[in-house]
C-alpha positions as CSV (number, residue, x, y, z in Angstrom):
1,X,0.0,0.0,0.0
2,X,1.3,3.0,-0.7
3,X,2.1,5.8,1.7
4,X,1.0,9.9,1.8
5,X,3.9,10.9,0.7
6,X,4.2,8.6,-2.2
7,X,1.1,10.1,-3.4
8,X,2.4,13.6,-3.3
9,X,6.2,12.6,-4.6
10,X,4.0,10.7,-7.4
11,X,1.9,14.1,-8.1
12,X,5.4,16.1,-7.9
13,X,6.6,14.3,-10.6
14,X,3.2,14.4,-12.5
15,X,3.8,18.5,-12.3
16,X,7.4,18.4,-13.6
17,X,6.5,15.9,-16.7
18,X,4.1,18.7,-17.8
19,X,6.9,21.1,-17.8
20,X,8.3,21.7,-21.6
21,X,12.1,21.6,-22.4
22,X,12.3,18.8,-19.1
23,X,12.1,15.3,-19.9
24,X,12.4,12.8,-17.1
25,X,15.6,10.0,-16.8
26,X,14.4,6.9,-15.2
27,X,18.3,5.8,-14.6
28,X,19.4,2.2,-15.4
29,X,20.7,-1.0,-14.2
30,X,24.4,1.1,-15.1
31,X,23.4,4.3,-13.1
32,X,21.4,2.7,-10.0
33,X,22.1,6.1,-7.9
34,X,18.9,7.8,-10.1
35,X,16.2,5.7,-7.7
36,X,17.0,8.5,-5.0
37,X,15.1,11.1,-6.7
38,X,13.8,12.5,-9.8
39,X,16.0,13.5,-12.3
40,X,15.3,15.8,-15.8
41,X,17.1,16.5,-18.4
42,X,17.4,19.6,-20.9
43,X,14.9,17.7,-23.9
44,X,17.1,19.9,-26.4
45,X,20.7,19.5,-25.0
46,X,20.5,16.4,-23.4
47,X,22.1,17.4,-19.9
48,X,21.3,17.2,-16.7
49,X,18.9,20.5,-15.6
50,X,17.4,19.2,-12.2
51,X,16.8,16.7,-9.3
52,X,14.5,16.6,-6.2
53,X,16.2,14.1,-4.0
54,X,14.1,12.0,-1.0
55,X,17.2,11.2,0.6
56,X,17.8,14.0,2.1
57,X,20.5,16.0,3.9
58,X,18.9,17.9,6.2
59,X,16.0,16.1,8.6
60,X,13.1,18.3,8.4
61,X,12.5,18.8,4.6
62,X,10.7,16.4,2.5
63,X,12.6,17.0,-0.7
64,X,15.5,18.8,-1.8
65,X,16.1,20.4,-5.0
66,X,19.3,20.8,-7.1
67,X,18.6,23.2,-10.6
68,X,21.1,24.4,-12.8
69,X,19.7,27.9,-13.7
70,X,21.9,28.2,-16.8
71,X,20.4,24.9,-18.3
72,X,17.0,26.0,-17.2
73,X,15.8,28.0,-19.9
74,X,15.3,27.9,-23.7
75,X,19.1,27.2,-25.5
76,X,19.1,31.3,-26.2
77,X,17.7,32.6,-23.2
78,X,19.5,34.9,-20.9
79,X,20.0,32.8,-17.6
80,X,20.7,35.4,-15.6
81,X,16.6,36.4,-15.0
82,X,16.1,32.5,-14.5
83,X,18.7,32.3,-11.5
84,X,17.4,35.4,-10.1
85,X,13.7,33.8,-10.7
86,X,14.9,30.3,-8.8
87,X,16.8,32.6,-5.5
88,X,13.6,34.7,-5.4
89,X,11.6,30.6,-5.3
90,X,13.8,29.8,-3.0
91,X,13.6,32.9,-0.4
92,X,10.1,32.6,-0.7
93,X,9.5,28.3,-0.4
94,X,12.5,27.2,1.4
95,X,11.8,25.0,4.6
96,X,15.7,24.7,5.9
97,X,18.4,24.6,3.6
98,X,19.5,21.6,1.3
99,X,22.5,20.5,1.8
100,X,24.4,19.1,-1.1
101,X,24.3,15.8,-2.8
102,X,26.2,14.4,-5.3
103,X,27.0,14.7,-9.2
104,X,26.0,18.5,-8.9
105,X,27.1,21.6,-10.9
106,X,29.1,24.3,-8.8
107,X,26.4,26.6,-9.4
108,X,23.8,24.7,-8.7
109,X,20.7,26.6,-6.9
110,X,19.5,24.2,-3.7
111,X,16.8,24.5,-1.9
112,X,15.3,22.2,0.9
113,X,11.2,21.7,0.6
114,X,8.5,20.3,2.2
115,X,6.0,18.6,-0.2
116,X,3.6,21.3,-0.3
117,X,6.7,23.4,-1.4
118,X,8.0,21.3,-3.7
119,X,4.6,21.3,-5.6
120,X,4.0,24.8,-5.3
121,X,7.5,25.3,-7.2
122,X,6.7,22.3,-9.6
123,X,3.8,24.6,-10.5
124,X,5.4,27.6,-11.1
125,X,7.7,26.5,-12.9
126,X,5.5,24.6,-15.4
127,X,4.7,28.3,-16.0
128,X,7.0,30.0,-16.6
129,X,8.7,27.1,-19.1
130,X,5.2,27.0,-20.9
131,X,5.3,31.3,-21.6
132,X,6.6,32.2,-25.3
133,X,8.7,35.4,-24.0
134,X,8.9,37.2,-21.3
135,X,9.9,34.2,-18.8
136,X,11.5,35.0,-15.2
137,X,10.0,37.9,-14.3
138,X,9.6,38.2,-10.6
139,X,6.4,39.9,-9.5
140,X,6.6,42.7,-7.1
141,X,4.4,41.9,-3.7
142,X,1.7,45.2,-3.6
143,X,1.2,46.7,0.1
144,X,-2.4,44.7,0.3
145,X,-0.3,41.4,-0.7
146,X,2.6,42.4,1.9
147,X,-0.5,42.6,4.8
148,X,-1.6,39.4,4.0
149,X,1.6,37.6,4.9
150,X,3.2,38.9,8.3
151,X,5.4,36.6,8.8
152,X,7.4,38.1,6.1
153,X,10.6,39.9,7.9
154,X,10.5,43.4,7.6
155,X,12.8,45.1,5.2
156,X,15.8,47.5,6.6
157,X,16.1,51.1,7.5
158,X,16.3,53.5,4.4
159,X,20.1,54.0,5.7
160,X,20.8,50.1,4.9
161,X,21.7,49.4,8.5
162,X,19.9,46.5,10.0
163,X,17.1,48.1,12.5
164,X,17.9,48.1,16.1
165,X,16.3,45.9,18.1
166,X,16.2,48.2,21.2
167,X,17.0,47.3,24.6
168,X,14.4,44.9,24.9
169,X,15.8,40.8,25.2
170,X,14.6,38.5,22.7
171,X,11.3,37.2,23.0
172,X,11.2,33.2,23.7
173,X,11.4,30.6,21.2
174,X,8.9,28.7,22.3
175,X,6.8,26.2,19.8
176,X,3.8,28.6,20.4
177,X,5.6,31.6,18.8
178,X,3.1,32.8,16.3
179,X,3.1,34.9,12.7
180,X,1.3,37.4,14.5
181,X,4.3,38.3,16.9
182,X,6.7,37.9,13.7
183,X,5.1,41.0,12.8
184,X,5.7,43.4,15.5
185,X,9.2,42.2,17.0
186,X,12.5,43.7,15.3
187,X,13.5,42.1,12.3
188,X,17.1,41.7,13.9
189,X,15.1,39.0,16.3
190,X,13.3,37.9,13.4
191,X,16.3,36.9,11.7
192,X,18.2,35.5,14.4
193,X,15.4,33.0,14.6
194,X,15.9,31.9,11.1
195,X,19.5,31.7,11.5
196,X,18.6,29.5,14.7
197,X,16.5,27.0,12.3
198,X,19.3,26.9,9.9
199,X,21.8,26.2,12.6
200,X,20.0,23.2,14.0
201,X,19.4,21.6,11.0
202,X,23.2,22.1,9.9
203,X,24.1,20.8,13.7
204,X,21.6,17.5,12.4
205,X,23.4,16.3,9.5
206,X,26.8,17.3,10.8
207,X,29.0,13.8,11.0
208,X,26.7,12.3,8.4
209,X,28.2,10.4,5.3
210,X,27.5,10.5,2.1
211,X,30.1,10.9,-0.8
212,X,32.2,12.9,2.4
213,X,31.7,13.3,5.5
214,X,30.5,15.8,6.9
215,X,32.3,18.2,9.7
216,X,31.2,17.5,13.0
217,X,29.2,21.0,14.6
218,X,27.5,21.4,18.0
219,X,25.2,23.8,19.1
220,X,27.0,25.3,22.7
221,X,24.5,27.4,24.3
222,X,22.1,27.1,27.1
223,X,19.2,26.9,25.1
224,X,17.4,28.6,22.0
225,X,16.6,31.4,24.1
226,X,20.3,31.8,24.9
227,X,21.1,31.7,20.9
228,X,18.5,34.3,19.9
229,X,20.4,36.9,22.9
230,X,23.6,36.3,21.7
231,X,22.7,36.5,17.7
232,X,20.4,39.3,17.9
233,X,23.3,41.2,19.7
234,X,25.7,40.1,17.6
235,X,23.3,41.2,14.5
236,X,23.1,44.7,16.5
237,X,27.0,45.6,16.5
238,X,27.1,44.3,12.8
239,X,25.0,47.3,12.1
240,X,24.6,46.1,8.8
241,X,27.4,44.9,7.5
242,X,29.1,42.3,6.8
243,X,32.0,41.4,9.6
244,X,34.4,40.3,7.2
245,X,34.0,42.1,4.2
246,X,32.1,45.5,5.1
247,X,29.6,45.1,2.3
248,X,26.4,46.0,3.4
249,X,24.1,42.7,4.3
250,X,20.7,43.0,2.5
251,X,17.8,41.1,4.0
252,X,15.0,42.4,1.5
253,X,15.2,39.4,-1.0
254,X,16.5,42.0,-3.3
255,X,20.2,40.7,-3.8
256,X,19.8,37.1,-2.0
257,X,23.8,36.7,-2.2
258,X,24.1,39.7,0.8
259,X,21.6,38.1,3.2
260,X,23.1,37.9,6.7
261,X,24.4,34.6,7.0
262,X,26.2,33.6,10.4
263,X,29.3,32.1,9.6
264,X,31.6,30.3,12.8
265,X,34.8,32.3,13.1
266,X,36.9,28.9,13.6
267,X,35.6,26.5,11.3
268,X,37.0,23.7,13.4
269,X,35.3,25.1,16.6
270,X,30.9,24.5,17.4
271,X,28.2,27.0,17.0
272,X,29.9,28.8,20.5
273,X,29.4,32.3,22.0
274,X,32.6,34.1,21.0
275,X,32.9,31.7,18.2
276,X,29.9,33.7,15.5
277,X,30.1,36.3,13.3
278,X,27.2,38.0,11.1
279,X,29.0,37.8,7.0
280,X,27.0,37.9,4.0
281,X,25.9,35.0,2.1
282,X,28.1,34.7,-0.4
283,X,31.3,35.7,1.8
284,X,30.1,32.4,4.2
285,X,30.4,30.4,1.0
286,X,33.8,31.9,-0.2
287,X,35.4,31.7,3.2
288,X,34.4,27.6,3.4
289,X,36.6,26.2,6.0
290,X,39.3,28.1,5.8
291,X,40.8,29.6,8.7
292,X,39.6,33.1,9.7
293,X,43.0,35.7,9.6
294,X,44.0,33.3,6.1
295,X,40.8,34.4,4.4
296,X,41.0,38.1,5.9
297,X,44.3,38.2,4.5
298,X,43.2,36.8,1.2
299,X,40.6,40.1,0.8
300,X,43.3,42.5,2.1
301,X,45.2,41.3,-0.9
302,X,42.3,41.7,-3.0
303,X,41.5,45.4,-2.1
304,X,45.2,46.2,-2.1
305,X,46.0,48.3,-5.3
């Protein structure tokens, strides 16, 4: 008998067969590793384009997706709209983040789904692969749409500092914390809570094995309320920047690669007060695992005329 989610993993791929330009490969006896997931190819080039994956890296999501965003599109599209299109799906559907599975592209957008998700972006995309011209346009929320969904964060001060929190502590993170108080609580706290779901889903998979094993990270404070006080302050003294490279950090959903990310000063070291710092996105990736003063040397050579 087959399960719930069997059902919906069996309408997810009913969703991505109607999408043109994808065509679906089954595997074979010679590629076994294709019964994880489903895998499409581009139906013109004939390479792989994208995979949701059931074995998944982080516990929590129901699928994760791997897309290449310039093998997305139509063989003469631009693919820079479509890889803005797919960060935009994925700051808007995400559930925690993927993390990353074999035999994919460096470039490769990932994003970790429940099933509900998953269709949702099945459906869109259909879409937008189904339009003549005019694909990847990202439609702008209108102030009734924006009222209809507090628990978006709330963007940052015109002066592109991150807003103060004020004196007040952070609030509890307790399972009854509700949308509604996502709406009126500083978006510095609001963020520190997403960056504690991240962190406890990265803690989850850490010492797992797959084609490498993954680094072995703890969570070392008190409790999630002691987290949110020591993120939300560290958020604070960042003022909106980025503690490594200055650039100004850019929670919006407008430019996805300067989102505050917090990155762990020794890579060897846990999730530790004294051991955070608030980077942008794309820095964390950049800086990997290597030692912090070797990469801040590294962008002192960089600015150096």
């Amino acid at each position: 008998m087959s399960s719930p989610q069997d059902a919906r993993y069996a309408a997810l791929k009913a969703k991505l067969d109607e999408c043109p330009n994808l065509k679906y490969n089954p595997g074979s006896v010679q590629n076994p590793t294709l019964v994880d997931g489903l895998y499409y190819d581009h139906r013109t080039i004939g390479k792989w384009v994208l995979s949701f994956y059931r074995n998944v890296k982080t516990q929590g999501n129901d699928v994760e997706l791997a897309v290449d965003p310039y093998r997305l599109g139509w063989p003469n599209d631009d693919s820079r709209p479509a890889r803005r299109w797919l960060e935009h799906q994925r700051d808007r559907l995400q559930h925690l983040e993927s993390g990353i599975h074999a035999h994919q592209v460096p470039n490769a957008i990932r994003i970790g789904l429940t099933y509900d998700g998953a269709l949702e972006f099945a459906s869109a995309l259909r879409a937008e692969l189904a339009k003549p011209n005019g694909r990847w346009a990202i439609a702008q929320p209108s102030a009734t749409t924006a009222s209809q969904h507090p628990e978006a964060p709330a963007p940052p001060e015109q002066t592109g500092k991150a807003p103060s929190a004020g004196p007040a502590a952070a609030p509890a993170a307790d399972a009854g914390y509700s949308h509604a108080e996502a709406a009126t609580e500083p978006s510095s706290i609001a963020i520190a809570r997403r960056m504690l779901i991240t962190t406890k889903a990265t803690c989850a998979q850490s010492g797992s094995t797959s084609t490498v094993v993954a680094k072995s990270k703890e969570l070392h404070f008190r409790d999630d309320q002691h987290f949110l006080e020591e993120v939300t302050a560290l958020l604070q003294q960042a003022a909106g920047r980025c503690a490594l490279s200055q650039v100004l950090l850019d929670d919006t959903g407008t430019r996805t690669e300067f989102t505050p990310s917090l990155d762990r000063k020794d890579s060897n070291g846990h999730y530790a007060p004294g051991n955070l710092q608030i980077v942008a996105r794309f820095i964390n990736r950049w800086k990997s695992d290597m030692p912090d003063a070797e990469f801040r040397q590294l962008l002192a050579a960089v600015r150096a005329p």
